[in-house]
C-alpha positions as CSV (number, residue, x, y, z in Angstrom):
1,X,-19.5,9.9,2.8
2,X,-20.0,11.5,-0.6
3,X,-17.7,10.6,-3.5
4,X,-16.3,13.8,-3.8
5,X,-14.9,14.0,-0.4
6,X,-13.6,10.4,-0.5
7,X,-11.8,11.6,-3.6
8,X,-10.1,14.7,-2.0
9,X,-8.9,12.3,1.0
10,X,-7.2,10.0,-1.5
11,X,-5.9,13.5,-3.5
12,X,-4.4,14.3,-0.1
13,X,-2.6,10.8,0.2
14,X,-0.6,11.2,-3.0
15,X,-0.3,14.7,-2.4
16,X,1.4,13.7,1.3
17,X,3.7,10.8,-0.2
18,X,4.6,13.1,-2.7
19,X,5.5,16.1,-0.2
20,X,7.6,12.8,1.6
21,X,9.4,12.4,-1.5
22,X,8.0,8.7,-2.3
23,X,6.5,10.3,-5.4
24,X,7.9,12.4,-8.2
25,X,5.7,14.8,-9.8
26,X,4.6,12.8,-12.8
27,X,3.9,10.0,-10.4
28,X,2.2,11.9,-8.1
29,X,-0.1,13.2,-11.5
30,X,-0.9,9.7,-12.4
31,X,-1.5,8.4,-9.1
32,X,-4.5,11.3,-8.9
33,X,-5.5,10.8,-12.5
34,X,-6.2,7.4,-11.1
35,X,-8.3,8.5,-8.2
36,X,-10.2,10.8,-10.0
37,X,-11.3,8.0,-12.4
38,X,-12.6,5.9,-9.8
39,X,-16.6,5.1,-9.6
40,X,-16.7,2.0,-6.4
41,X,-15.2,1.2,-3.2
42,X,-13.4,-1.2,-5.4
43,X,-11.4,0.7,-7.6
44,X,-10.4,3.0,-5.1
45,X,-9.5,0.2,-2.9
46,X,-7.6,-1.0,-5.6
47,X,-5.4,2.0,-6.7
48,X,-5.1,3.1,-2.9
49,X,-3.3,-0.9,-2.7
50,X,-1.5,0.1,-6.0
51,X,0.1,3.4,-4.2
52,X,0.9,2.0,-1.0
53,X,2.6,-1.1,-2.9
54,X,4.8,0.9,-5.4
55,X,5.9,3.2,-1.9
56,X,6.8,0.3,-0.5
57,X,8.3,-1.6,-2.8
58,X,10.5,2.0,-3.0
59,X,11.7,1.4,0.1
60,X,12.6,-2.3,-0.2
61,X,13.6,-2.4,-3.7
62,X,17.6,-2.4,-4.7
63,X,16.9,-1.2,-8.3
64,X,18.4,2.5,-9.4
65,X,15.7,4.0,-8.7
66,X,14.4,2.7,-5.6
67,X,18.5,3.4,-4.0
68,X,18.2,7.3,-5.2
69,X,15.6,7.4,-2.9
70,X,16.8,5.4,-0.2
71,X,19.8,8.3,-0.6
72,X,21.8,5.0,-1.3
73,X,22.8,4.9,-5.1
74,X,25.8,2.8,-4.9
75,X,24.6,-0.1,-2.6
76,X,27.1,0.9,0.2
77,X,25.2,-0.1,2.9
78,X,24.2,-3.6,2.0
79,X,25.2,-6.5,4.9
């Protein structure tokens, strides 16, 4: 498979977390930026681990941030 199309593929992973609303704009920019600079397997093996951690980590995470998106700002829910 040709660089170009692997690229696209990724592209179309941020593009997807992004239309999930795991990504902001911005982040969805950089996260493509990141892609695009990518020359190996490795790197994009690398950022592709980057990605999935920091959407994870949204989903887990009890910071600000991470509880906007969880449509849980004030910690309500918590056990």
């Amino acid at each position: 498979m040709g660089r170009r199309i692997l690229k696209q593929g990724y592209h179309q992973a941020v593009e997807a977390r992004h239309k999930l609303g795991l990504l902001t704009e911005e982040q969805t920019a950089r996260f493509k930026l990141m892609f695009s600079r990518c020359r190996t397997a490795k790197e994009f093996g690398e950022v592709m681990q980057a990605l999935r951690g920091f959407c994870a980590g949204i989903q887990k995470d009890t910071d600000r941030y991470a509880r906007i998106i969880q449509d849980d700002p004030l910690g309500l829910e918590e056990d």
